[in-house]
PDB file of N, CA, C and O in Angstrom:
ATOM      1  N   UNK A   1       2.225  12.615  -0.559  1.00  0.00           N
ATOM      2  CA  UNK A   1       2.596  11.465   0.251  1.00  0.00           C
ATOM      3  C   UNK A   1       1.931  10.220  -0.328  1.00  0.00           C
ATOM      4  O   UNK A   1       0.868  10.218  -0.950  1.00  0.00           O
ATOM      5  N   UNK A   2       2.710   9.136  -0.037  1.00  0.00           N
ATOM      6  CA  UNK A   2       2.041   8.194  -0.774  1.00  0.00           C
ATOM      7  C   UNK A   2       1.841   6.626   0.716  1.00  0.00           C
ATOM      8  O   UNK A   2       2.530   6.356   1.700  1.00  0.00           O
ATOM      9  N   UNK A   3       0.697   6.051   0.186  1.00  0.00           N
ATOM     10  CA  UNK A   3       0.123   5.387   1.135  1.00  0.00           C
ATOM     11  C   UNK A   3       0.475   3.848   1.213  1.00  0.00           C
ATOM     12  O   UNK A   3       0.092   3.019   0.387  1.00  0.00           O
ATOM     13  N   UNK A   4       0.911   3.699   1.829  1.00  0.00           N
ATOM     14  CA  UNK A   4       1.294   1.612   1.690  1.00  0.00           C
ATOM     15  C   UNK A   4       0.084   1.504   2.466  1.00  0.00           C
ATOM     16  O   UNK A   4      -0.463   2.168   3.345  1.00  0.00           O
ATOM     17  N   UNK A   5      -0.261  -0.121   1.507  1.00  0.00           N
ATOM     18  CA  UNK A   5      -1.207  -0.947   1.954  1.00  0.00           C
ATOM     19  C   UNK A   5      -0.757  -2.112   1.675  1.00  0.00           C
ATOM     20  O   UNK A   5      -0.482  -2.573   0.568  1.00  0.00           O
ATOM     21  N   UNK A   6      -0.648  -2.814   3.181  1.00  0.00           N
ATOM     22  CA  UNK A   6      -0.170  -4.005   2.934  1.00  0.00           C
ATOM     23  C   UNK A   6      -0.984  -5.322   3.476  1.00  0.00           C
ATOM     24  O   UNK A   6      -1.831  -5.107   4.343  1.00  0.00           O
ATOM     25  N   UNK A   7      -0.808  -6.531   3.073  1.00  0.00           N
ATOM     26  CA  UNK A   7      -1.818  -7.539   3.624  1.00  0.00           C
ATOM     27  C   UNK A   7      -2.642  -8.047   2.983  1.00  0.00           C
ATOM     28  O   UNK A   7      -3.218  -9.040   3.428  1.00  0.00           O
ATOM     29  N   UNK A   8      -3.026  -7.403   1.452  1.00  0.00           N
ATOM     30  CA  UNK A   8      -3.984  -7.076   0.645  1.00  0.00           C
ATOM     31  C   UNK A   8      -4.296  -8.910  -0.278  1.00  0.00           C
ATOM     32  O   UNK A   8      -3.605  -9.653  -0.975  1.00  0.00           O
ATOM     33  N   UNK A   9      -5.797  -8.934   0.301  1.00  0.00           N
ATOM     34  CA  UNK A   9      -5.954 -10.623  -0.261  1.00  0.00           C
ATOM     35  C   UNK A   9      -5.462 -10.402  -1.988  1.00  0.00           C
ATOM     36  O   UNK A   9      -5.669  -9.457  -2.749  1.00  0.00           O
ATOM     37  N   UNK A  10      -4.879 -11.449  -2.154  1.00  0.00           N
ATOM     38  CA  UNK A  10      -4.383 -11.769  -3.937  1.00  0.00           C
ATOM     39  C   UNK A  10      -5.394 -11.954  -5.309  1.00  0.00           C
ATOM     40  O   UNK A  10      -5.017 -12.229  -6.448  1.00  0.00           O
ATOM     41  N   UNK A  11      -6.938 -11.693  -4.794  1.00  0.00           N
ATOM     42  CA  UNK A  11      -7.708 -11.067  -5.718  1.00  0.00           C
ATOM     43  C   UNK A  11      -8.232  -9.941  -5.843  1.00  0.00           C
ATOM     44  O   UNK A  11      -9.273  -9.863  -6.496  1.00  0.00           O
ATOM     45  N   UNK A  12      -7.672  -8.799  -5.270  1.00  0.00           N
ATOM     46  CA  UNK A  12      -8.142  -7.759  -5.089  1.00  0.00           C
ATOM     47  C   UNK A  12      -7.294  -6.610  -6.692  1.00  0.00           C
ATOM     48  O   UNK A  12      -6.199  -6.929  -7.156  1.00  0.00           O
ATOM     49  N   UNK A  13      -7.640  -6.083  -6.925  1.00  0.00           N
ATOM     50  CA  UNK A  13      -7.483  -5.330  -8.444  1.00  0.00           C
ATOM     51  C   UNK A  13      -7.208  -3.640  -7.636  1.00  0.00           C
ATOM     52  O   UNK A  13      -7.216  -3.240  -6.472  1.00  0.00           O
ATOM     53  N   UNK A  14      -6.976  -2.993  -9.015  1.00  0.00           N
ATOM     54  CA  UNK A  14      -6.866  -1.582  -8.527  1.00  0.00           C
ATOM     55  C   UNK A  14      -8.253  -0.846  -8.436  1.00  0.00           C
ATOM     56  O   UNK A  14      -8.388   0.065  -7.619  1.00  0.00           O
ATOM     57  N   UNK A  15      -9.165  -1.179  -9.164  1.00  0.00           N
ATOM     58  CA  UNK A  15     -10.692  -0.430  -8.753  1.00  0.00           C
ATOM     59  C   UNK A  15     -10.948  -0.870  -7.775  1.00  0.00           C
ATOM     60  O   UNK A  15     -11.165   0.084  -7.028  1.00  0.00           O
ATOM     61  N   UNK A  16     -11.100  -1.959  -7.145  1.00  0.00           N
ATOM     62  CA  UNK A  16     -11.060  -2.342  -5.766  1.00  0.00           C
ATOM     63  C   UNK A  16     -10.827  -1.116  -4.769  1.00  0.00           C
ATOM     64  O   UNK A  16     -11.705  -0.382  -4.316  1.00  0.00           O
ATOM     65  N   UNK A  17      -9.135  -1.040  -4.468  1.00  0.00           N
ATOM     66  CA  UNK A  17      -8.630  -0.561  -3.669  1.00  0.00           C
ATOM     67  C   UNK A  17      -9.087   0.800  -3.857  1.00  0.00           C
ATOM     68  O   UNK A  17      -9.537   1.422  -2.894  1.00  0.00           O
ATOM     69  N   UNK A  18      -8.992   1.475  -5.349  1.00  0.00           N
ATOM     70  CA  UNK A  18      -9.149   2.656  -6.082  1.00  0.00           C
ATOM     71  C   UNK A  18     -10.919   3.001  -5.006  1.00  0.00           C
ATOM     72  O   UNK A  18     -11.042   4.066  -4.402  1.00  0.00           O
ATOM     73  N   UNK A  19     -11.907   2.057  -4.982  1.00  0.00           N
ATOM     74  CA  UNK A  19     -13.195   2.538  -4.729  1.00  0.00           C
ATOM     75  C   UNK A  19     -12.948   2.743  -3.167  1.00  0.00           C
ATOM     76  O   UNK A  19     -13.347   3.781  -2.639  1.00  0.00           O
ATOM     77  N   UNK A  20     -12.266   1.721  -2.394  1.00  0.00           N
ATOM     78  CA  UNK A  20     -12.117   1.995  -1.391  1.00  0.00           C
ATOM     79  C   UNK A  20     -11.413   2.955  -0.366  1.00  0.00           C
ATOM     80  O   UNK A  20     -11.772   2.975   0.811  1.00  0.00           O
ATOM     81  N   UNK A  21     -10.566   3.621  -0.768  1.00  0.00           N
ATOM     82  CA  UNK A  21      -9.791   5.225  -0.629  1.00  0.00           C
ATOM     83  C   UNK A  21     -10.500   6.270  -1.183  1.00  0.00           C
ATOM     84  O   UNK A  21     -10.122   7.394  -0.851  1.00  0.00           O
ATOM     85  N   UNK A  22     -11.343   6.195  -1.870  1.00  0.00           N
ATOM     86  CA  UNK A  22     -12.565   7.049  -2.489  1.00  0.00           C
ATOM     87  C   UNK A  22     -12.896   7.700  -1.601  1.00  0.00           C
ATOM     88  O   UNK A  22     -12.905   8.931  -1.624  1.00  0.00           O
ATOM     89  N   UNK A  23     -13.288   6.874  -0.486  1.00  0.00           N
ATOM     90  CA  UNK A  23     -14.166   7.494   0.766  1.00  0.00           C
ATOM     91  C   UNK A  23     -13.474   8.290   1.328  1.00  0.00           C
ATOM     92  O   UNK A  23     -14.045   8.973   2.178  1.00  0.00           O
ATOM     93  N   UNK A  24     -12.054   8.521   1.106  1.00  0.00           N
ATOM     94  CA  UNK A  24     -11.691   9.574   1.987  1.00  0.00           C
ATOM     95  C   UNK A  24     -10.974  10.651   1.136  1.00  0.00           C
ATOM     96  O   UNK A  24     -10.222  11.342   1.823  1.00  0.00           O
ATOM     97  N   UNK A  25     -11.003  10.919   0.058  1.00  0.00           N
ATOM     98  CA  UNK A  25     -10.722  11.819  -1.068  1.00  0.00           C
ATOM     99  C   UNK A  25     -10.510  11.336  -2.511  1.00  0.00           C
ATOM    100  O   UNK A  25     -10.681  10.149  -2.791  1.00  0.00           O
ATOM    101  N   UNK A  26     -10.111  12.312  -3.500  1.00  0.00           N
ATOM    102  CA  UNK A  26      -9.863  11.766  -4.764  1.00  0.00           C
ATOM    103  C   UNK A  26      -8.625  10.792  -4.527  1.00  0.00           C
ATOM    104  O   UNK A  26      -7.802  10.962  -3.628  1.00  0.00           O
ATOM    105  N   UNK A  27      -8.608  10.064  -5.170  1.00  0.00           N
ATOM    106  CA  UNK A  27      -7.998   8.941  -5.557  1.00  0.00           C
ATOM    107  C   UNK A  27      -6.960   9.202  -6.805  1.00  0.00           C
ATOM    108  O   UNK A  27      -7.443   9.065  -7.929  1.00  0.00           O
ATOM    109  N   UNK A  28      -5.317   9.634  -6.682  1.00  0.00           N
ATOM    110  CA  UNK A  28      -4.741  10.161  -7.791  1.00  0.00           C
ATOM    111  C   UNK A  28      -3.996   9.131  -8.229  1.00  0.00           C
ATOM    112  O   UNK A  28      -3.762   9.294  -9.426  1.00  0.00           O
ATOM    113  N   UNK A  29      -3.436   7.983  -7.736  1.00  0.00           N
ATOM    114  CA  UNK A  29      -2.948   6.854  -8.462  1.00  0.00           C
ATOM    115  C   UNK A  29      -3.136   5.233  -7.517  1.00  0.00           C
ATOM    116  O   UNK A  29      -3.076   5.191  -6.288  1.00  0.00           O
ATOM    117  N   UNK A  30      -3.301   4.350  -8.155  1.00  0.00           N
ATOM    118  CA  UNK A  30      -3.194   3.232  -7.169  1.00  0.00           C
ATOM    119  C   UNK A  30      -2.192   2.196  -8.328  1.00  0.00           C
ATOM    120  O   UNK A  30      -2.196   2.102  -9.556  1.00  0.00           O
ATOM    121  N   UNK A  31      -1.320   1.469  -7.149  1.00  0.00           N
ATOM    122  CA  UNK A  31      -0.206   0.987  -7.850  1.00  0.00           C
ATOM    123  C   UNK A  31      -0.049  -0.514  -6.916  1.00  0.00           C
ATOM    124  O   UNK A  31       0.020  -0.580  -5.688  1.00  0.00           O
ATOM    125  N   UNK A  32      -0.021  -1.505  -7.758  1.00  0.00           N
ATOM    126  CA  UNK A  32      -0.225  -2.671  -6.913  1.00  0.00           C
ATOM    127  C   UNK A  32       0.767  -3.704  -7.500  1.00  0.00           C
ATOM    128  O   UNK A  32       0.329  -4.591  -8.232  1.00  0.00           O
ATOM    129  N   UNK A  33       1.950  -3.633  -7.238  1.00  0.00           N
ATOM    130  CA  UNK A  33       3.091  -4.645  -7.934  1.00  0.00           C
ATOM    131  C   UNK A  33       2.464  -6.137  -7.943  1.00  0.00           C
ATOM    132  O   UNK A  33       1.722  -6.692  -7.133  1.00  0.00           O
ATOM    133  N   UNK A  34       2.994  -6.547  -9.068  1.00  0.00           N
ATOM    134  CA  UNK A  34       2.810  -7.784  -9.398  1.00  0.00           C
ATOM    135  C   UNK A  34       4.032  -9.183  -9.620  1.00  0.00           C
ATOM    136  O   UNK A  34       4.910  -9.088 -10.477  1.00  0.00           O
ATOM    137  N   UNK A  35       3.915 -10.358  -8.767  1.00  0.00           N
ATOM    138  CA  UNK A  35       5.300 -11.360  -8.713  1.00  0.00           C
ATOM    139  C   UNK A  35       5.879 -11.231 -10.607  1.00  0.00           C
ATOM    140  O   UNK A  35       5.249 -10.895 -11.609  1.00  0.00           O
ATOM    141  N   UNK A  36       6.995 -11.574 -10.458  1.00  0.00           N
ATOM    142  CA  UNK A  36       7.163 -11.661 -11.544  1.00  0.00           C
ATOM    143  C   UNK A  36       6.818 -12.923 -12.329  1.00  0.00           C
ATOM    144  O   UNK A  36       6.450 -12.959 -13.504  1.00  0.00           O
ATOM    145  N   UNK A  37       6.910 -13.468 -11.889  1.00  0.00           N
ATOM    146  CA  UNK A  37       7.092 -15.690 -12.167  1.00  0.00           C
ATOM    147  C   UNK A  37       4.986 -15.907 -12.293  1.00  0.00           C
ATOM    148  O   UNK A  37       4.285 -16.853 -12.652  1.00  0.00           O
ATOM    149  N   UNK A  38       4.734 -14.819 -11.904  1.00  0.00           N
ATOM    150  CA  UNK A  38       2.904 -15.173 -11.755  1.00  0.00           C
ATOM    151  C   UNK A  38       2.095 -13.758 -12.299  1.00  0.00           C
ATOM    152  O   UNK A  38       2.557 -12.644 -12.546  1.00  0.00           O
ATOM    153  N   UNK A  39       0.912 -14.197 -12.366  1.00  0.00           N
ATOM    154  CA  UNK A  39       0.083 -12.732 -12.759  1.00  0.00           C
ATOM    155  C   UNK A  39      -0.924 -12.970 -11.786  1.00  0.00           C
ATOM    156  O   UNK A  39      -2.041 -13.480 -11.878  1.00  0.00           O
ATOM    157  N   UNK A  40      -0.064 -12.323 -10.497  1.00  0.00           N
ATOM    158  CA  UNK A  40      -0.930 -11.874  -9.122  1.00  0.00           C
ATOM    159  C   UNK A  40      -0.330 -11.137  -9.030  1.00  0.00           C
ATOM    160  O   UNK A  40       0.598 -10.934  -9.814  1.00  0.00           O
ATOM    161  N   UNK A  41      -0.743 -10.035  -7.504  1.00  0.00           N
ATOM    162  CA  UNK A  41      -0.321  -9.540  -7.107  1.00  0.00           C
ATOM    163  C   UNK A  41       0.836  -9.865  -5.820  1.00  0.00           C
ATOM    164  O   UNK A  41       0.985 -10.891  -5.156  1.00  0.00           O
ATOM    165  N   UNK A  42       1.584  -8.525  -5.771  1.00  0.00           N
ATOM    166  CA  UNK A  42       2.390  -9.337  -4.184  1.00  0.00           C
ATOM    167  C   UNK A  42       1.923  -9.039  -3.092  1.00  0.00           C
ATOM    168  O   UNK A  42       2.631  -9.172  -2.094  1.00  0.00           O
ATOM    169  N   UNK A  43       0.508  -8.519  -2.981  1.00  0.00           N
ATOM    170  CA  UNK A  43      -0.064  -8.726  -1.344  1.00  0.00           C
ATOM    171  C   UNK A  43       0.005  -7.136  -0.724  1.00  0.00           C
ATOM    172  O   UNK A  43      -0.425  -6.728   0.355  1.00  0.00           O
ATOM    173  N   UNK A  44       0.570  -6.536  -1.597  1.00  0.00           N
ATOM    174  CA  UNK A  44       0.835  -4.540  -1.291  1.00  0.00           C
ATOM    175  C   UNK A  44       1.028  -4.179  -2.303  1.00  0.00           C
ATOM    176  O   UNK A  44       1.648  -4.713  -3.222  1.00  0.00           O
ATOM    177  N   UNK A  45      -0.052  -2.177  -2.183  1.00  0.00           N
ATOM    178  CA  UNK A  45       0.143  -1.999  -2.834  1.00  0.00           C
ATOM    179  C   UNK A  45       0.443  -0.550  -2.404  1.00  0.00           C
ATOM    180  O   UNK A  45       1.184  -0.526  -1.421  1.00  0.00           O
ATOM    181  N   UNK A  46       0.059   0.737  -2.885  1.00  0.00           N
ATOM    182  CA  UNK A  46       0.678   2.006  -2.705  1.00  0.00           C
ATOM    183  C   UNK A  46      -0.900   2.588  -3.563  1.00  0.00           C
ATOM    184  O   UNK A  46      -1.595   2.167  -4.488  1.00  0.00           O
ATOM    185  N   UNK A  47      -0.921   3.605  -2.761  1.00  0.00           N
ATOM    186  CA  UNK A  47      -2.277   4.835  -3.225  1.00  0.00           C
ATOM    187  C   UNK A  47      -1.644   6.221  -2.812  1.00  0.00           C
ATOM    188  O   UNK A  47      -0.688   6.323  -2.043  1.00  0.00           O
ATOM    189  N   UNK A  48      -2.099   6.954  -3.235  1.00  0.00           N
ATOM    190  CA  UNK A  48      -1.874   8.731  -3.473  1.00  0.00           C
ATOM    191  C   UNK A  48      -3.531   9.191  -3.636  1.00  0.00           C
ATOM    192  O   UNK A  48      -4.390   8.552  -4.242  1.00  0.00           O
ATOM    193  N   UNK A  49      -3.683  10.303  -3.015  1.00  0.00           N
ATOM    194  CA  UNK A  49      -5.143  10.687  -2.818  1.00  0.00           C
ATOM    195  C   UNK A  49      -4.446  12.141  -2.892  1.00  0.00           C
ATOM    196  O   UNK A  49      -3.233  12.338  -2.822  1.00  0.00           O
ATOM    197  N   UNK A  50      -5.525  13.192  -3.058  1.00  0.00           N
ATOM    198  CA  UNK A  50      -4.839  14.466  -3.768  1.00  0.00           C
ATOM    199  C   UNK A  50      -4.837  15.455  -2.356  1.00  0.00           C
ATOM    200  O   UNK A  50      -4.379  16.597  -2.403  1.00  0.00           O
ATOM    201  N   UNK A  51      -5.311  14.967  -1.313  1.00  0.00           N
ATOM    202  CA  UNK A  51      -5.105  16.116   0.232  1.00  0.00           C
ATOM    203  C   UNK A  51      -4.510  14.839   0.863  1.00  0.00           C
ATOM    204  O   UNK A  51      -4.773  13.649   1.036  1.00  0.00           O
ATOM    205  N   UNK A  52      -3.404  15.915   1.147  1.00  0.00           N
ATOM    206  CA  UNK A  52      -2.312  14.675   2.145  1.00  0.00           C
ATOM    207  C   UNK A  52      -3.184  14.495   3.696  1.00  0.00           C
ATOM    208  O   UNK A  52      -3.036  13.475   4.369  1.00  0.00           O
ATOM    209  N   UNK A  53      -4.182  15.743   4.176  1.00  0.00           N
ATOM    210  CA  UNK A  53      -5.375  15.359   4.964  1.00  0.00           C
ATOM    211  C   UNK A  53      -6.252  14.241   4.979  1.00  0.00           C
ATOM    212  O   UNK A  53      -6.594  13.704   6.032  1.00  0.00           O
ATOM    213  N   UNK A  54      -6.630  13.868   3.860  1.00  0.00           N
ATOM    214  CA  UNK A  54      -7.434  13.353   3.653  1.00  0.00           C
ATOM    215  C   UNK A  54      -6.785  11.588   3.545  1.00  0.00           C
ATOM    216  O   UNK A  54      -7.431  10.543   3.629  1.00  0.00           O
ATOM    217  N   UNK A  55      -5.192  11.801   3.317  1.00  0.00           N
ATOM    218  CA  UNK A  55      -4.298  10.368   3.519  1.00  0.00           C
ATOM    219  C   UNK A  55      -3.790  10.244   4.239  1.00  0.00           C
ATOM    220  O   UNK A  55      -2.849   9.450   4.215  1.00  0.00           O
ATOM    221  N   UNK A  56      -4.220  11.206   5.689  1.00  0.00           N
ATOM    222  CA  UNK A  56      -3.904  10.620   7.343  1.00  0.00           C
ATOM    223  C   UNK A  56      -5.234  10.420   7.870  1.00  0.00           C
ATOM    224  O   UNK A  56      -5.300   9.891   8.980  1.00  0.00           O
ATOM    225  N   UNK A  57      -6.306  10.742   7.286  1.00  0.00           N
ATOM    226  CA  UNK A  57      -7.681   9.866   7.775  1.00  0.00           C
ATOM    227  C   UNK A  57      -8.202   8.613   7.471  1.00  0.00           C
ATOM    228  O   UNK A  57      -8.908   7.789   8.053  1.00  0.00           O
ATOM    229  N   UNK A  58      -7.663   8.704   6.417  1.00  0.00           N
ATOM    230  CA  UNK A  58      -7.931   6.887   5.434  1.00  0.00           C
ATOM    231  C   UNK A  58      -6.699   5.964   6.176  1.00  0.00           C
ATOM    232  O   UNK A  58      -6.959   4.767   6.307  1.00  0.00           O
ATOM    233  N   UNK A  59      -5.436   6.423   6.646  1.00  0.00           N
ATOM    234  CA  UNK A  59      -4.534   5.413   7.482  1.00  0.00           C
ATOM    235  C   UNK A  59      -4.972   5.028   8.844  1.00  0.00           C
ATOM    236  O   UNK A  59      -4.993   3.908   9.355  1.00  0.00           O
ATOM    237  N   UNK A  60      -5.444   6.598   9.507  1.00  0.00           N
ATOM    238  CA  UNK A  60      -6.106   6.094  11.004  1.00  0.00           C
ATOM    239  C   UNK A  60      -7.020   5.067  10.865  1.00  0.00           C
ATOM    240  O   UNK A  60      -6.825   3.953  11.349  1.00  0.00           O
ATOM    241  N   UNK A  61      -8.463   5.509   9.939  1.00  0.00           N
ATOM    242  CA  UNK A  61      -9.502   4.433   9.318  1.00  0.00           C
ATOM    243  C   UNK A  61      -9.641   3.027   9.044  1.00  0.00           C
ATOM    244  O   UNK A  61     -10.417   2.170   9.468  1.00  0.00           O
ATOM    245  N   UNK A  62      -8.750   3.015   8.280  1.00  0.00           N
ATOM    246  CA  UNK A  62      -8.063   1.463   7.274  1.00  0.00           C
ATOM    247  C   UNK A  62      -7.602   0.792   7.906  1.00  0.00           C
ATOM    248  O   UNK A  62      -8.070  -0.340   8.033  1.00  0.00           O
ATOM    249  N   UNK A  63      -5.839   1.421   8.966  1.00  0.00           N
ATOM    250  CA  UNK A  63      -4.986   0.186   9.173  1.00  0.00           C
ATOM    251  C   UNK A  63      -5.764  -0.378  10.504  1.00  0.00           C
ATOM    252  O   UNK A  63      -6.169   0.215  11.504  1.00  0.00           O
ATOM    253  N   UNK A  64      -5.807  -1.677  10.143  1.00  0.00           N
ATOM    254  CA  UNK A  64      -6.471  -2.875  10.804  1.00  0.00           C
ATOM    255  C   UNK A  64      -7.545  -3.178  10.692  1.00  0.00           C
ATOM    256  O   UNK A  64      -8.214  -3.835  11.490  1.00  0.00           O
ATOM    257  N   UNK A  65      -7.869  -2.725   9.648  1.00  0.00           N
ATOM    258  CA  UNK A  65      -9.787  -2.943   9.208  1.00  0.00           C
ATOM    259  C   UNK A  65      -9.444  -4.171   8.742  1.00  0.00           C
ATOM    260  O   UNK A  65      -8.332  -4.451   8.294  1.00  0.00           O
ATOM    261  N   UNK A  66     -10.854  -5.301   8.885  1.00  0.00           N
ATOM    262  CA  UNK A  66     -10.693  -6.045   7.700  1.00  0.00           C
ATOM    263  C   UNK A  66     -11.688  -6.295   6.359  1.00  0.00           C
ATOM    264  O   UNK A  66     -12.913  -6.209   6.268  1.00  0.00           O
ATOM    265  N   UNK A  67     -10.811  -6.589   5.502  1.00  0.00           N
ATOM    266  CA  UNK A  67     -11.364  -6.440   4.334  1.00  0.00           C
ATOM    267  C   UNK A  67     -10.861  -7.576   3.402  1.00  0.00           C
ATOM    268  O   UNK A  67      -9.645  -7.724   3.271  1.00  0.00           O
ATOM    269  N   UNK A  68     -11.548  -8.214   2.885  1.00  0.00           N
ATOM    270  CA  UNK A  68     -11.600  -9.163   2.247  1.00  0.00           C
ATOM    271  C   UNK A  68     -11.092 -10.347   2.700  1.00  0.00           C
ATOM    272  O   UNK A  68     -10.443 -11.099   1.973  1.00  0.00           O
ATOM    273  N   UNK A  69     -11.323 -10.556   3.775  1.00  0.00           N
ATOM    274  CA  UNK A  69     -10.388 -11.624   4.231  1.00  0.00           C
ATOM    275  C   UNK A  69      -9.561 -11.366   5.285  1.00  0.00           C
ATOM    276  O   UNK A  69      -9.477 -11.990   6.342  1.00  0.00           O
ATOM    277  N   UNK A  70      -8.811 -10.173   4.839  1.00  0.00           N
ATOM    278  CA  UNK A  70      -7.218  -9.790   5.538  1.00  0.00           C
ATOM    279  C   UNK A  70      -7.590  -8.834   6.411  1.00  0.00           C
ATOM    280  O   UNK A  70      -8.767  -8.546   6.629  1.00  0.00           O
ATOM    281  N   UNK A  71      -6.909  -8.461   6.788  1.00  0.00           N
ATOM    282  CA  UNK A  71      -6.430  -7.465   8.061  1.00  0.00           C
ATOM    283  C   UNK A  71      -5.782  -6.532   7.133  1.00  0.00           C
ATOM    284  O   UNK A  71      -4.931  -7.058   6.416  1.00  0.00           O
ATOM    285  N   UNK A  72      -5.950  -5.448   6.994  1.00  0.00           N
ATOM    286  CA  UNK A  72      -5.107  -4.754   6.336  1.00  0.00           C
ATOM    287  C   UNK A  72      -3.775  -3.803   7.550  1.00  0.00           C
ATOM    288  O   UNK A  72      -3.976  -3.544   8.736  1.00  0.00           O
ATOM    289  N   UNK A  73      -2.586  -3.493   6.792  1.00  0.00           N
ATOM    290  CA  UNK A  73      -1.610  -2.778   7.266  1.00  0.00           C
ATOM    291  C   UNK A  73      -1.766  -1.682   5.985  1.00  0.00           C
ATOM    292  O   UNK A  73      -1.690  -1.820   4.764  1.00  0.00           O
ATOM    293  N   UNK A  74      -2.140   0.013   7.283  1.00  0.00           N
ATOM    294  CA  UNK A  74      -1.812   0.935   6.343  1.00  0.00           C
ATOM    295  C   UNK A  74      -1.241   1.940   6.690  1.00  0.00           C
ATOM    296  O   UNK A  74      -1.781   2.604   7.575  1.00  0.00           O
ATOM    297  N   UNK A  75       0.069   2.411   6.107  1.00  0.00           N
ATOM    298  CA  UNK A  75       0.928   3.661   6.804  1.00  0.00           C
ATOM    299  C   UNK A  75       1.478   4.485   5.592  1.00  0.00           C
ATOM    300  O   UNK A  75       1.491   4.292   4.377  1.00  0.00           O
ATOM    301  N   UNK A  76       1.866   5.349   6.303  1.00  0.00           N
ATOM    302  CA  UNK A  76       2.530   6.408   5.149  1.00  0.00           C
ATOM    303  C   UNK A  76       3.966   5.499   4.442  1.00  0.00           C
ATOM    304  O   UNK A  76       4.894   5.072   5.130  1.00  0.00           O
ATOM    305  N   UNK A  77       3.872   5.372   3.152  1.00  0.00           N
ATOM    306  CA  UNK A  77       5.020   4.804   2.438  1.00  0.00           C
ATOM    307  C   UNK A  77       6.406   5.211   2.657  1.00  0.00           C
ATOM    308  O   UNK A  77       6.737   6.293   2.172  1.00  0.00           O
ATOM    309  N   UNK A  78       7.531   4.333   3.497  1.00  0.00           N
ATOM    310  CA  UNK A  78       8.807   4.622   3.402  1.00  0.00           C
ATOM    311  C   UNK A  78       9.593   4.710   1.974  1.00  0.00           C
ATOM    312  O   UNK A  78       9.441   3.740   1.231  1.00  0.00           O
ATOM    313  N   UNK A  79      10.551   5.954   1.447  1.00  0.00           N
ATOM    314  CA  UNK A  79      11.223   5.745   0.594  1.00  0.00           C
ATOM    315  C   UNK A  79      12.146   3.917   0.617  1.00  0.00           C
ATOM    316  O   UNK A  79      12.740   3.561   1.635  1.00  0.00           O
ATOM    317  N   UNK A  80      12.101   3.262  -0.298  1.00  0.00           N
ATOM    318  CA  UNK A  80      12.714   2.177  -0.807  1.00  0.00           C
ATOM    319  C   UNK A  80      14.349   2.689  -0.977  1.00  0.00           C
ATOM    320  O   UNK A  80      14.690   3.382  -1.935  1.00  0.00           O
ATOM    321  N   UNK A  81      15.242   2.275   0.019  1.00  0.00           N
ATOM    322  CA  UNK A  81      16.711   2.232   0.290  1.00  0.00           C
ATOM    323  C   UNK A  81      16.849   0.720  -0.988  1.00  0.00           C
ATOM    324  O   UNK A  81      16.327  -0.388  -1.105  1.00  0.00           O
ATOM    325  N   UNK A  82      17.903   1.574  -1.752  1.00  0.00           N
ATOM    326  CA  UNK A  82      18.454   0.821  -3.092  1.00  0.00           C
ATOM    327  C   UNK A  82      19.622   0.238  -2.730  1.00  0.00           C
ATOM    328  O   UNK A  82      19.918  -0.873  -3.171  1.00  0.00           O
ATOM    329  N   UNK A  83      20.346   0.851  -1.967  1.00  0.00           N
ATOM    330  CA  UNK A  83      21.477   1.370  -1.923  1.00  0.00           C
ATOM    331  C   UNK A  83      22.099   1.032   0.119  1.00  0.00           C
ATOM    332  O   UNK A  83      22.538   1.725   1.037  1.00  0.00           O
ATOM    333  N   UNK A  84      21.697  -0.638  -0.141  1.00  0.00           N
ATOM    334  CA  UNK A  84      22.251  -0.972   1.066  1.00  0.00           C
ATOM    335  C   UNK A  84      23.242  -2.188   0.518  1.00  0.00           C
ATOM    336  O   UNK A  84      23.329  -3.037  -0.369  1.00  0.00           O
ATOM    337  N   UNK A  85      24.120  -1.510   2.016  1.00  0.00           N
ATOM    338  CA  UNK A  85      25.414  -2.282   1.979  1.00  0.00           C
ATOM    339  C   UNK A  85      25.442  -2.854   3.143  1.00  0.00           C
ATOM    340  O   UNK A  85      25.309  -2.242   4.203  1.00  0.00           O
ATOM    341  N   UNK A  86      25.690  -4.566   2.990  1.00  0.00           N
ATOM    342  CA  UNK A  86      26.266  -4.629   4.522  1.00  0.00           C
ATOM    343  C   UNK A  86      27.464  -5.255   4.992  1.00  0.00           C
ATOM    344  O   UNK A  86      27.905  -6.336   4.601  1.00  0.00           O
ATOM    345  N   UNK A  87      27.861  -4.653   5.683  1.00  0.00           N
ATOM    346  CA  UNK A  87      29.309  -4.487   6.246  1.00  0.00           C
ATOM    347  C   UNK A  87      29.780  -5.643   6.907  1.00  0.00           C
ATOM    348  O   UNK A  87      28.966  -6.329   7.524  1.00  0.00           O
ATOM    349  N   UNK A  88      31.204  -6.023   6.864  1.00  0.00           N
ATOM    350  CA  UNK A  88      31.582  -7.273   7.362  1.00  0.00           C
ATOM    351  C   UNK A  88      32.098  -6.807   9.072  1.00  0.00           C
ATOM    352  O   UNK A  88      32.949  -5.930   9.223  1.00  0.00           O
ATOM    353  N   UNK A  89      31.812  -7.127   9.609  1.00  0.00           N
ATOM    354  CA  UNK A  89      32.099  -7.142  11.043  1.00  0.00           C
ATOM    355  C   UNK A  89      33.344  -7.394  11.313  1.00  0.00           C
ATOM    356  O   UNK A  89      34.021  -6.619  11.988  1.00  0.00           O
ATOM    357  N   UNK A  90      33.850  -8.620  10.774  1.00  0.00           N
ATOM    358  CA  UNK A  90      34.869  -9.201  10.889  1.00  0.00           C
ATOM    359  C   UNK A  90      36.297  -8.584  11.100  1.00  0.00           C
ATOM    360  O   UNK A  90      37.258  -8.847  11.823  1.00  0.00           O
ATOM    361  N   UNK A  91      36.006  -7.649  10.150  1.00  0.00           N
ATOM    362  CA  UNK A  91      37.631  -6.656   9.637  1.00  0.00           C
ATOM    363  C   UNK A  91      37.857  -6.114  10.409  1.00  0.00           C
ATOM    364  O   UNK A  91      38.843  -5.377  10.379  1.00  0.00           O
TER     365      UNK A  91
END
């Protein structure tokens, strides 16, 4: 399962986030998209920790802590719908 974190202040890096999910197991990837037009981040990012246990204690923990500034938002990651259409009412 993989973890959204969202809210995340725009100097924060992946060892950052990487040290901070530490605390609640290994740490198997941290992934933090970046704008395209800038070299920041976009404010969320996504973590994977290797006991899916151990990445429903770090969400109870986390979401609404604050940290660096922000408030963080943290929940289990929805699959990304590619593949929306929207329909004209009209017809």
């Amino acid at each position: 399962m993989t973890i959204y974190v969202g809210n995340l202040s725009y100097d924060v890096t992946e060892e950052d986030v990487k040290e901070v999910f530490a605390e609640y197991g290994e740490v198997t990837r941290v992934s933090l998209p970046r704008e395209a037009d800038a070299d920041r981040i976009r404010g969320f990012g996504f973590v994977d920790l290797k006991s899916s246990d151990n990445e429903d204690s770090a969400i109870e923990e986390l979401d609404g802590a604050e940290w660096m500034g922000r408030t963080l938002r943290v929940n289990k990651a929805r699959p990304r719908n590619t593949n929306k259409r929207w329909e004209d009412s009209s017809s």
